[in-house]
Phi, psi and omega in degrees: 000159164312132136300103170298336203277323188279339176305311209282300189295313158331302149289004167292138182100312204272171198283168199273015167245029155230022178238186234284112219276197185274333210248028189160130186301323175286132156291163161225145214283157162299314190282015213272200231277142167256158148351139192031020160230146172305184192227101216253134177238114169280105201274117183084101172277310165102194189258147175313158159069339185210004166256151200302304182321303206286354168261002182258315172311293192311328188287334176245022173280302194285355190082350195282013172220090188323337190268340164222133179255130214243128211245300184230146165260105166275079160253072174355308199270287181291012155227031176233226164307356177253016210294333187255007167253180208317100148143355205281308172258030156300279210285346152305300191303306192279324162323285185288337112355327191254319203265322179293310172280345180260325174092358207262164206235139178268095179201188193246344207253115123017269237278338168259038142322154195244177215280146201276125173282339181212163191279124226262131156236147172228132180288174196190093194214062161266198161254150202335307197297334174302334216260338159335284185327307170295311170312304146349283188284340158302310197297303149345294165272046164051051175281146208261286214244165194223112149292149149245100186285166190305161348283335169122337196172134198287340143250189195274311177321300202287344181284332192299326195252004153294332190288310186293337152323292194291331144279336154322293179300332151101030152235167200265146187251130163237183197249150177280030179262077169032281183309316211287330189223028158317161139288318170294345176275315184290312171308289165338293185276333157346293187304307183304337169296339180286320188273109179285130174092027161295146013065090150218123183257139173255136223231088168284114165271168174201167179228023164309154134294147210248076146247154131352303211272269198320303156332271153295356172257338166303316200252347165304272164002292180255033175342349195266341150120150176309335186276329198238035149213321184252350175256015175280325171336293211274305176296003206258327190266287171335281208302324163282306191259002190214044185001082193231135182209174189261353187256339173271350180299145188242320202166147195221125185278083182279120165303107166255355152316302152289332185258159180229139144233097177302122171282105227217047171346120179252195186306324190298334199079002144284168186242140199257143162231112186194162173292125174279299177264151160213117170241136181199144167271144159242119178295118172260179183272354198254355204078008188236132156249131099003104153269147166220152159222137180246110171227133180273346189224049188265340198141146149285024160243135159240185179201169174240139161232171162283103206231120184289218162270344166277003168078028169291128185295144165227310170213153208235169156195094203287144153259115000274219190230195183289296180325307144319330194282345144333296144298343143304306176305299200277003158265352186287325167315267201321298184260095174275140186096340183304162174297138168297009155282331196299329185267326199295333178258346191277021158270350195262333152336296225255015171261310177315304189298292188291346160230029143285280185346281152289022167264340164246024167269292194233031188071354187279139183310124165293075155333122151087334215260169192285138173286191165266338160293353205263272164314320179283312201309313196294328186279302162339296181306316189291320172310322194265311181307308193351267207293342250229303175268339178300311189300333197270322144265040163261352207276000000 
């Protein structure tokens, strides 16, 4: 439910045209959504500097995705039970920092929004297991179009039956997966198509430290395990372009050299088990082969190459590139402590956002971007290796 008392604390200070009416706990905003941009309401912010959310709010705060105006922030926890624990009065401070400058409206609840003036999208970057539930209550609250961030749902059933709501209802789920409109991605396969008897892997980084402490706070945190969170990104791409399904797979190649899996203490003290490293081919029954590699404490550049058939590198294209790193630089300046991935995707964020945006602002096609459909083929795979690589380096 809402919080008045934290909402009351947030506001104090900003001027009376936010504040709070007779018929609904939200403000409402000075600023929303105008005649051809959605009205984006973001569910889960997460803490300044390390939540997803919360850098998917600065970019459309900030103006950088024109089509959508982020209207309301629904966050539960740090204006709920976390308000006075670890991140809770960052993100009070910076809440009220957004609502004087921004106009933007602040509560914990869905459901009590109040009914949408331009046609409403909602971003959803909570936690997995949340997000059925939350899909549900966007749908109530008459969101046209819905982003979901990865995996989307903690098994493949529960993604199915998000998909199957959402068409009852008649709104469309597209997926936060990035990746699918990178440039390093798009460039890779350009090339490989020019080389016959090509070869491409694609190369996931992170930048934990490769300690236990770092390492378990990683796998408490993302529990649903590396194939069905930091590397679904990747199984997200198999799934678009190289028709990899769990029913077209022919055979799967485990690098057991490169990969690890590790048992782990998380902040709870309890113990995790995942994967750090993951390298592995996937064979279809269609003839298209696949590389992926994953390292969770590998860096904060990945890539994609190219390999001829004798596996000689012929062309690599990093994210970010020479052209990005510029721009890496003057956001790393701006948020000093955010997560490094955040500047390294963040034009392919603000490509992904914008053109959700418009397609439920003005019907125009979301080029390119992941179905939900998509999404079930990539969890399904990710569902399917797990147990498939454990076993196979426990053996």
């Amino acid at each position: 439910m809402f919080s008045r008392a934290a909402f009351t604390n947030l506001s104090r200070g900003i001027t009376a045209r936010n504040a709070i009416t007779k018929n609904t706990k939200w403000a409402q905003r000075a600023f929303a959504a105008e005649a051809g941009q959605s009205e984006v309401v973001l569910v889960g912010c997460g803490a300044p500097n390390r939540g997803m959310g919360w850098y998917h709010a600065v970019q459309m705060l900030e103006g950088r995705c024109p089509s959508a105006s982020l209207d309301y922030i629904v966050e539960p926890w740090f204006l709920g039970g976390g308000a006075e624990g670890p991140g809770g009065p960052e993100f009070a401070e910076w809440a009220k920092d957004s609502t004087a400058k921004y106009g933007t409206t602040f509560g914990t609840s869905v459901a009590e929004l109040p009914a949408p003036k331009q046609p409403r999208c909602a971003l959803i970057s909570g936690r997995t297991a949340d997000n059925p539930r939350l899909v549900t209550e966007c749908i109530a609250a008459g969101c046209k179009t819905i982003i979901l961030e990865k995996p989307g749902a903690p098994t493949v059933a529960e993604l199915q039956g998000v998909m199957d709501e959402a068409a009852a209802a008649g709104v469309e789920v597209l997926m936060g997966y990035n990746k699918n409109v990178c440039k390093y991605v798009r460039k890779t396969r350009e090339f490989a198509e020019t080389v016959d008897g090509s070869h491409v892997t694609f190369v996931s980084n992170n930048a934990y430290e490769n300690t236990p402490e770092s390492l378990g706070e990683c796998f408490e945190r993302n529990a649903e395990g590396m194939l069905k969170n930091m590397a679904i990104h990747e199984l997200a791409l198999l799934a678009s372009f190289y028709d990899v399904t769990v029913s077209n797979i022919e055979s799967v190649e485990v690098d057991k050299e490169f990969s690890s899996l590790q048992t782990l203490k998380g902040p709870s003290g309890k113990d995790f088990t995942d994967f750090d490293k993951a390298k592995f081919t996937i064979k279809t029954k269609t003839g298209k082969a696949v590389s992926v590699q994953a390292d969770r404490c590998g860096g904060d550049v990945s890539y994609a190459m190219v390999t001829d058939a004798d596996g000689k590198e012929l062309f690599r294209h990093s994210m970010p590139d020479e052209e990005d790193e510029a721009n890496v630089s003057v956001l790393e300046a701006k948020y000093p402590g955010a997560m490094p991935y955040f500047f390294s995707q963040d034009p392919d964020y603000i490509t992904v956002k914008e053109r959700v945006a418009q397609l439920c602002a003005k019907g125009e096609p979301a080029k390119d971007i992941a179905t939900i459909d998509i999404a079930i083929n990539a969890l399904e795979v990710g569902e399917y290796l797990t147990p498939l690589m454990t076993k196979y380096l426990t053996e």
